[in-house]
C-alpha positions in Angstrom: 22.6 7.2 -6.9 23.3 10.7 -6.0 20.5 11.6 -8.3 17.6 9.6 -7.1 18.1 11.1 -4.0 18.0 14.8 -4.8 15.2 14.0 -6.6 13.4 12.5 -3.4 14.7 15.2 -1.3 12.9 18.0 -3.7 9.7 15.5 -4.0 9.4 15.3 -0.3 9.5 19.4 0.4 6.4 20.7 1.8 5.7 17.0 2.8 4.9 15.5 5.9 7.5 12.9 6.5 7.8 10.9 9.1 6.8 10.6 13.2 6.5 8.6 16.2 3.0 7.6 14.9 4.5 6.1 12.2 6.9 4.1 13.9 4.1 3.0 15.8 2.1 1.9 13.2 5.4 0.4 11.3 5.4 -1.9 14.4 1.8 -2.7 14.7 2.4 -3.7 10.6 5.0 -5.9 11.8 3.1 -7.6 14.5 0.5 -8.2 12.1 2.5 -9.6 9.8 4.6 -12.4 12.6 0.2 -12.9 13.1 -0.2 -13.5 10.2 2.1 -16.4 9.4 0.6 -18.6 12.6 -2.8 -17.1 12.2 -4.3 -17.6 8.6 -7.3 -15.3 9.2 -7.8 -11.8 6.5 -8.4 -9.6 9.9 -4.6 -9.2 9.9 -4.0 -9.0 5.9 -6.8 -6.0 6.4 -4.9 -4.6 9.6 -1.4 -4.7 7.3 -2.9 -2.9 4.5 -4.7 -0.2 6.5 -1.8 0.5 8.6 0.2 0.3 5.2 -2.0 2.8 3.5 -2.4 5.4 6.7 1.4 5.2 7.1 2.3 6.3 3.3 -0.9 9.1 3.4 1.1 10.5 6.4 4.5 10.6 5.0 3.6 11.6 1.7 0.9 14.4 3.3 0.9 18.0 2.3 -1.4 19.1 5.9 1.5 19.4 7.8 -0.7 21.0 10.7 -2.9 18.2 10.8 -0.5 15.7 10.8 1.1 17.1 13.9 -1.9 17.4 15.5 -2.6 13.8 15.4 1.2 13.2 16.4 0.7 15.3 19.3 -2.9 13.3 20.3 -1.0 10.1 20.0 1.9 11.2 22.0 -0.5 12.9 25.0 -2.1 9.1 24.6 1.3 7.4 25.3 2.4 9.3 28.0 -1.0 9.6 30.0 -1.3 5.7 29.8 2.5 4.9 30.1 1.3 7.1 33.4 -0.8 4.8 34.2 0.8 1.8 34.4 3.8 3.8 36.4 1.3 4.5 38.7 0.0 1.0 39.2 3.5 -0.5 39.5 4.2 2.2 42.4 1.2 1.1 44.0 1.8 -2.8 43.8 5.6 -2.0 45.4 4.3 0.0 47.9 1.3 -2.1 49.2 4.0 -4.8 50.4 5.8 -1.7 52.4 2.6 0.2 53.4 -1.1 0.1 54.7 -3.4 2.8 52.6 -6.1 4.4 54.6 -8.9 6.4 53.8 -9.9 9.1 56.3 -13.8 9.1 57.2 -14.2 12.6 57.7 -12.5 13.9 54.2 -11.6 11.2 51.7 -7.8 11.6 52.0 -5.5 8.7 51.9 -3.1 8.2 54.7 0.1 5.6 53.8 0.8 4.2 57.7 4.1 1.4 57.2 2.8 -2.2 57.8 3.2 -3.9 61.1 2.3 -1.6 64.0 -0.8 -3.3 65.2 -4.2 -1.6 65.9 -3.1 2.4 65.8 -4.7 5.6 66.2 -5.0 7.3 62.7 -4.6 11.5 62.6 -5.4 12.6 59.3 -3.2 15.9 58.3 -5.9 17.3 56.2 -8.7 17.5 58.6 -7.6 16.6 61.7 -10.1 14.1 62.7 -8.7 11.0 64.3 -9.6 7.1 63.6 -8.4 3.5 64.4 -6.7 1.5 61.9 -5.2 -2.0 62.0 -1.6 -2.2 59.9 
């Protein structure tokens, strides 16, 4: 046993290996697959075998570079849309708290708390003043 794998350890020098991309597409090749059994359709037996086939050409990769370069796409990817939805949840808890304005005179948004009536708005960027019902 010990052989086999300081035989795969030499074999896999100067390789690739694996990522977070790969363990991304590893689950996207399982999802597939749980598809697949309800879902007879060859969409997802092509999605499987493509993900398969990228996933091995990865690992098994000599362009090291390149392979790191599309790691560090995918991972700019995640974190700008996980981003996204962080920003959208904020927003969703804070509209029940808050009243967004936008000033007139500049564009800038103004967060006055909910329930004060009819107020007089002073934006801090600009200084010009408007009404506003919270």
């Amino acid at each position: 046993m010990k052989d086999w794998k300081d035989q795969f350890r030499r074999f896999m020098v100067g390789r690739y290996g694996t990522d977070e991309l790969n363990r991304f597409l590893s689950g996207a090749v399982l999802v597939c697959i749980v598809l697949h059994l309800f879902i007879r359709s060859r969409l997802f037996f092509w999605l499987e075998l493509t993900c398969l086939i990228v996933i091995y050409a990865r690992t098994f990769s000599r362009n090291t570079g390149r392979r790191f370069r599309e790691n560090q796409f995918y991972l700019q990817w995640r974190f700008h849309a996980g981003e996204g939805v962080l920003k959208l949840r904020r927003r969703l808890k804070e509209s029940r708290r808050y009243k967004i304005f936008r000033c007139p005179g500049c564009g800038q948004r103004i967060r006055i708390p909910r329930g004060h009536g009819k107020i007089q708005i002073h934006c801090p960027s600009c200084g010009s003043d408007f009404m506003g019902k919270s």
